[in-house]
KOLNUPA-99489 format. One line per 2 residues: their letters; for each residue x, y, z of C-alpha. Coordinates in steps of 0.001 Angstrom, whole numbers, plus 500000, padded with zeros to 6 digits. Example, Ala and Ser with C-alpha at 12.3 -4.5 7.8 and 13.67 -1.06 7.14 Angstrom:
# residues 2
AS> 512300,495500,507800; 513670,498940,507140
# end
This chain:
# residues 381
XX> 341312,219011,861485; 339634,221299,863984
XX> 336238,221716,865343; 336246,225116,862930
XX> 337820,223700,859854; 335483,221502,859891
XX> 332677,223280,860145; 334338,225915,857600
XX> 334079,222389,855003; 330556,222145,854902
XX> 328218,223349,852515; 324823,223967,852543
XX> 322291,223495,849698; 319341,223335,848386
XX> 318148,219925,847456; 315015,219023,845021
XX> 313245,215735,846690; 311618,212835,844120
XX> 308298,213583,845864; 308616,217261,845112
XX> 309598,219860,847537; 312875,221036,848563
XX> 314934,221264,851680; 318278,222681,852716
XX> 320627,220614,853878; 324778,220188,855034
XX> 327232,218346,852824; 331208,218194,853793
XX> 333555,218930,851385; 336697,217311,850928
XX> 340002,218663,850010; 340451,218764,846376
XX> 342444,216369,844284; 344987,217041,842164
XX> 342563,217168,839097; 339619,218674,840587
XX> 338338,221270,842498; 335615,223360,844300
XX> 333477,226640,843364; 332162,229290,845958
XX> 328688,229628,844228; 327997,233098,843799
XX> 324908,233107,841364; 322688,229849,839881
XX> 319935,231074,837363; 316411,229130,837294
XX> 315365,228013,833750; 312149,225990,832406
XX> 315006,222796,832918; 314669,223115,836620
XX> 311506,223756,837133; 310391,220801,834802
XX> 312917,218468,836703; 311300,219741,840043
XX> 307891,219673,839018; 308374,216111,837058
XX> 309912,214681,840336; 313765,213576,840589
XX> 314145,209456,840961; 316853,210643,843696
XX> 317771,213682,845699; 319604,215786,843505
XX> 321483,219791,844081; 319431,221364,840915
XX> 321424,224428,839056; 322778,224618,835664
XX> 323619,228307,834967; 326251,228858,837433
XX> 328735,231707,837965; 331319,232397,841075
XX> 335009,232097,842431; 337104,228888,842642
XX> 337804,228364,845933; 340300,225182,846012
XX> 342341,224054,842830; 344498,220826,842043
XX> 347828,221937,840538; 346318,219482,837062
XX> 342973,221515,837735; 344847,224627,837216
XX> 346605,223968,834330; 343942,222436,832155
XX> 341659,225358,833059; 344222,228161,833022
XX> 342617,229388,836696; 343366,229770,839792
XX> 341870,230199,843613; 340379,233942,843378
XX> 339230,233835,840398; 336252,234850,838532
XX> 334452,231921,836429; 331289,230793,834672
XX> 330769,227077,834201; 328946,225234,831557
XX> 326279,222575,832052; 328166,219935,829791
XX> 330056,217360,831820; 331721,215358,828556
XX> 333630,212318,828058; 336855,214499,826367
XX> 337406,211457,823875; 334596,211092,821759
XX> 334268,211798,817633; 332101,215211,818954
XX> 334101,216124,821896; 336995,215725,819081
XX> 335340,218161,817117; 334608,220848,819880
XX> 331013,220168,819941; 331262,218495,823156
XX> 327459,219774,823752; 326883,216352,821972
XX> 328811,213917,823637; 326798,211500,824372
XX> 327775,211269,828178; 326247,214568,828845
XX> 323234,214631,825900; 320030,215071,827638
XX> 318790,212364,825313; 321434,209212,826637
XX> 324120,209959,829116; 322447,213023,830888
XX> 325920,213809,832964; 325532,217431,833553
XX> 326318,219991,836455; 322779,219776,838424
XX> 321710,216540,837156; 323868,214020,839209
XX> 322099,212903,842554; 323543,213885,845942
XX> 324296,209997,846448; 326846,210133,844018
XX> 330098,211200,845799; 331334,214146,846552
XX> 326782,215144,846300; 327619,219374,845758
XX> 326776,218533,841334; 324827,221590,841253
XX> 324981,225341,841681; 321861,225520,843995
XX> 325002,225520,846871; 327092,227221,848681
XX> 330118,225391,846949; 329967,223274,844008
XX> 332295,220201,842992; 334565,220762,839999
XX> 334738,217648,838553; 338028,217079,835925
XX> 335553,217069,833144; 333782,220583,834252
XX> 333633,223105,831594; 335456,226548,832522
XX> 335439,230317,831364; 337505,233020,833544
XX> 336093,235496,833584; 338318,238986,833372
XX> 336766,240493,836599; 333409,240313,838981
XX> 330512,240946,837589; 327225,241494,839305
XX> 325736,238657,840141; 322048,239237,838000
XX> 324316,240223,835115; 326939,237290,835641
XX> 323718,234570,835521; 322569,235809,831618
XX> 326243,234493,831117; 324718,230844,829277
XX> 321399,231694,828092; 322733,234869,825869
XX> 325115,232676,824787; 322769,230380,823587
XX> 321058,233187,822229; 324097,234254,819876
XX> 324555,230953,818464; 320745,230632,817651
XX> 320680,234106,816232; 323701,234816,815117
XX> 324821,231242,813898; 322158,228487,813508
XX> 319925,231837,812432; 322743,233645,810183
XX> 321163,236880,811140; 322526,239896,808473
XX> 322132,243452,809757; 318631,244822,808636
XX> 316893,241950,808832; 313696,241702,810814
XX> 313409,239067,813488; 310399,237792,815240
XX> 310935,235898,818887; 308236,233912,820068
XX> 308238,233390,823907; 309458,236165,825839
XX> 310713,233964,828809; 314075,233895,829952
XX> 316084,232513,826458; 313589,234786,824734
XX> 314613,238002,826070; 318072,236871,825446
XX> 317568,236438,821932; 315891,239937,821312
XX> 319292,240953,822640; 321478,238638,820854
XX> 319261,240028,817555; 319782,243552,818841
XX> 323468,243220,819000; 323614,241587,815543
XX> 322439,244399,813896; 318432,243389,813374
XX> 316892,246363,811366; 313846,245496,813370
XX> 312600,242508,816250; 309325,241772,817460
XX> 308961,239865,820827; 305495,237726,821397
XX> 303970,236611,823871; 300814,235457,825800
XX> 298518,238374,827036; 299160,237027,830639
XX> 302896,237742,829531; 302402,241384,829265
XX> 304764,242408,831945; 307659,240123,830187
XX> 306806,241803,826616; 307237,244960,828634
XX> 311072,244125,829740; 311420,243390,825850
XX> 310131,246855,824920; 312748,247962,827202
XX> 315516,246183,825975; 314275,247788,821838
XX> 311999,245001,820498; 308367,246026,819275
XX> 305438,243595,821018; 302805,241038,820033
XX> 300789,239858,822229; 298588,236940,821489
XX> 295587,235255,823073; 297032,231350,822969
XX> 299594,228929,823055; 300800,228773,819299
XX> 298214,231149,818026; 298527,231772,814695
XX> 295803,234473,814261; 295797,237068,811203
XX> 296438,239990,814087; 300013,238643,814738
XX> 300502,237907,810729; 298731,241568,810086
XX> 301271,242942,812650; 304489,241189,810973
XX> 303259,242311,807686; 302998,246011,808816
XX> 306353,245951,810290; 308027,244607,807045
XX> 305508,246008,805293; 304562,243145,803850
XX> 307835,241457,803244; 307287,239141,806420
XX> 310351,238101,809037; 313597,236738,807467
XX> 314292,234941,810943; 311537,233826,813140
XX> 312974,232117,816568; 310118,229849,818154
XX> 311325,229188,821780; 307575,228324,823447
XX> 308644,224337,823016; 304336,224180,822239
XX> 304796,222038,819192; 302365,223784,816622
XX> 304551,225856,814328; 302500,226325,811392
XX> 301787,230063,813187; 305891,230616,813165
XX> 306322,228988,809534; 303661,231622,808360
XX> 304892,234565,809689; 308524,233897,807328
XX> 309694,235943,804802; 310868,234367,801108
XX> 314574,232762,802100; 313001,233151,805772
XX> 314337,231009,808579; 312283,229213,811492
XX> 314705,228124,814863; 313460,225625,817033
XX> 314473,225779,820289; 312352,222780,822138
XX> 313491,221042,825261; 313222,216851,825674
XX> 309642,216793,826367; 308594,218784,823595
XX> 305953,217505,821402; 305785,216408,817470
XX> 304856,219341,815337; 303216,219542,811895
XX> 304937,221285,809312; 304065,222540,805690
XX> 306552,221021,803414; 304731,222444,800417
XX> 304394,226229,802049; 308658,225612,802776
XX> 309421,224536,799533; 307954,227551,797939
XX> 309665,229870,800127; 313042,228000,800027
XX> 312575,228817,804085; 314789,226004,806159
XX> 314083,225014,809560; 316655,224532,812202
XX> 316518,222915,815634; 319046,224525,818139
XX> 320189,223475,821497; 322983,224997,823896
XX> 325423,226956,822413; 329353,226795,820709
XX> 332395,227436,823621; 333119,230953,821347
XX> 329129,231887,822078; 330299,231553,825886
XX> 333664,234080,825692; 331521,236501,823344
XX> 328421,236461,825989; 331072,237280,828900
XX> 332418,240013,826401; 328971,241561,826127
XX> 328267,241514,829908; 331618,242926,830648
XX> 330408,245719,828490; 327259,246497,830144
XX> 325271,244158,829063; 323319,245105,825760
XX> 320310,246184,828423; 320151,243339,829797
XX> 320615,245153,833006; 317532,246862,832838
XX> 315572,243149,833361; 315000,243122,836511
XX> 316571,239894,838976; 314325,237935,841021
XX> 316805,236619,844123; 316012,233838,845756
XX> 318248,232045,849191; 318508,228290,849262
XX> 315251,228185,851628; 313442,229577,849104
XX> 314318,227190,845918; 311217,224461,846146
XX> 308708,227471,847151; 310099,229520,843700
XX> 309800,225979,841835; 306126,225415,843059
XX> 305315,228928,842043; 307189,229370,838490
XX> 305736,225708,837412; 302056,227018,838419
XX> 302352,230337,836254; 302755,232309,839674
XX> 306307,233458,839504; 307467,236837,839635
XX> 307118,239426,836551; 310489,238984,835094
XX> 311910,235319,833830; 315124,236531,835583
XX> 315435,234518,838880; 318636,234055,840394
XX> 319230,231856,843278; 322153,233630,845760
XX> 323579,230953,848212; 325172,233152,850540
XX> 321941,235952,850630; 322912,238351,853637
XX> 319555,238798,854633; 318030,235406,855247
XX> 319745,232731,857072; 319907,229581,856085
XX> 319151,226133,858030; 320647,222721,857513
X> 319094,219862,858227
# end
């Protein structure tokens, strides 16, 4: 191999430090095998799973990025077939890094296989530490490893690389609306949190027909309510962390004049939902969308019961969620477009981190890490 083939085979990326911190460094790539393969990164969204990971502190270096989009670069001939792709082309890849056999993988909910379920195995695309051969496991790269087990949607075309990164989140959004929520046209839908899963989900509710949504959020949120104003929703802002004050139940009540919400989607992970169960309508459903550290709530059996309301805890989305999300972006994007995108290079990863986990970040929840940003240049170490 030559001096510039080799240098043409290394990566550089961004990787999160168990002390905290981040620093760029310079992995090689090898060829691919026959079952595997590699991604030119073109787009790795931040979400509250990366910033808790950073701010928690890994137990080993680790290549964070979990919402990743771009164009395979190398592709084993087995590679190809399984995933119906090619070099060239166009993909988003899931987080889910399953064991292919199991009674769940069986089933197509391979979300729950217990080799990649946050709650046991953990095997997932910017989990796995950079120890672990080949060390590219996440999309905070310039190329990322396709393992044989990756998780693969073509896509029909480029898309723009803010657009191509609300790819997983709005799909999780459809299945929480539009599935685990059973949203019916008319209804009115009230989304608590108007970070990044939130705003997806007043689009998901949008697109499924919602007569009316209301987006809520902290006062300090105002900016974010502001993006959901643009994309339709009407806005609530409250004073605290799982406030459940008569001004947000006085607002619900004016907006369904009186009737309440018939789907109320709690994604601030704060554990008090007595606010949320309050705000539903008779039949109403409450989704819970909390991550692994989220803490025990409280809930009113007695105030349930009389409503016949259920309660239903979400988390990631169904493979169809995926090809209808790419479907929506390929169409414009339901307004998502009109979030704005926060780019960051690879030098700038642990400095975003630092400032999203303080409450410093930028205005909008949409930050998008580009590995190959024309206007900084990057430094290994």
């Amino acid at each position: 191999m030559t001096a510039r083939s080799t240098a043409e085979r290394v990566s550089l990326a961004a990787v999160a430090l168990p002390g905290g911190g981040s620093e760029v460094r310079g992995f090689g790539r090898r060829p691919c095998r026959v079952d595997d393969g590699w991604l030119r990164v073109e787009s790795s969204g931040m979400c509250g799973t990366d910033i808790s990971l950073h701010t928690a502190g890994l137990d080993r270096p680790t290549v964070l990025g979990h919402h990743v989009h771009g164009r395979i670069a190398e592709l084993g001939d087995e590679a190809a077939r399984r995933w119906g792709a090619g070099p060239g082309d166009w993909v988003v890849v899931e987080e889910y890094l399953p064991c292919g056999s199991c009674e769940q993988c069986a089933a197509g909910r391979y979300r729950l296989c217990p080799r990649t379920d946050l709650w046991s195995g953990g095997r997932r695309v910017g989990l796995i530490p950079v120890d672990e051969e080949p060390a590219l496991w996440g999309g905070n790269a310039q190329y990322m490893y396709l393992p044989p087990e990756a998780v693969i949607h073509p896509l029909p075309g480029p898309l723009a690389d803010g657009l191509a990164a609300w790819a997983l989140p709005l799909a999780n959004a459809l299945d929480w609306v539009l599935g685990a929520g059973a949203l019916r046209p008319g209804e009115t839908v009230v989304v608590l949190g108007p970070g990044y899963h939130g705003l997806a989900a007043v689009t998901a509710a949008l697109y499924g027909g919602a007569g009316s949504v209301v987006a809520v959020g902290l006062v300090q949120d105002r900016s974010r309510l502001e993006f959901a104003a643009l994309l339709g929703a009407g806005v609530a802002p409250v004073g605290a962390p799982g406030d459940a004050s008569a001004a947000l139940h006085d607002h619900v009540a004016r907006v369904t004049r009186g009737r309440m919400a018939d789907l109320v989607l709690d994604l601030t992970g704060a554990g008090d939902v007595s606010g949320a169960v309050g705000l539903l309508a008779q039949c109403g459903r409450l989704v819970l969308a909390g991550g692994r550290g989220a803490p025990e709530a409280r809930l009113d059996i007695g105030r349930l019961t009389r409503m016949s309301a259920r309660v239903i805890g979400v988390r990631g989305r169904a493979p169809d969620r995926v090809t209808q999300s790419i479907g929506i972006l390929r169409a414009g994007g339901a307004g998502l477009s009109r979030v704005p995108t926060e780019y960051v290079p690879l030098a700038g990863v642990g400095e975003m981190l630092d400032r999203l986990a303080a409450g410093k970040g930028p205005a909008t929840p949409h930050v998008v890490v580009r590995p190959w940003d024309p206007d900084r240049r990057e430094e290994a170490r």
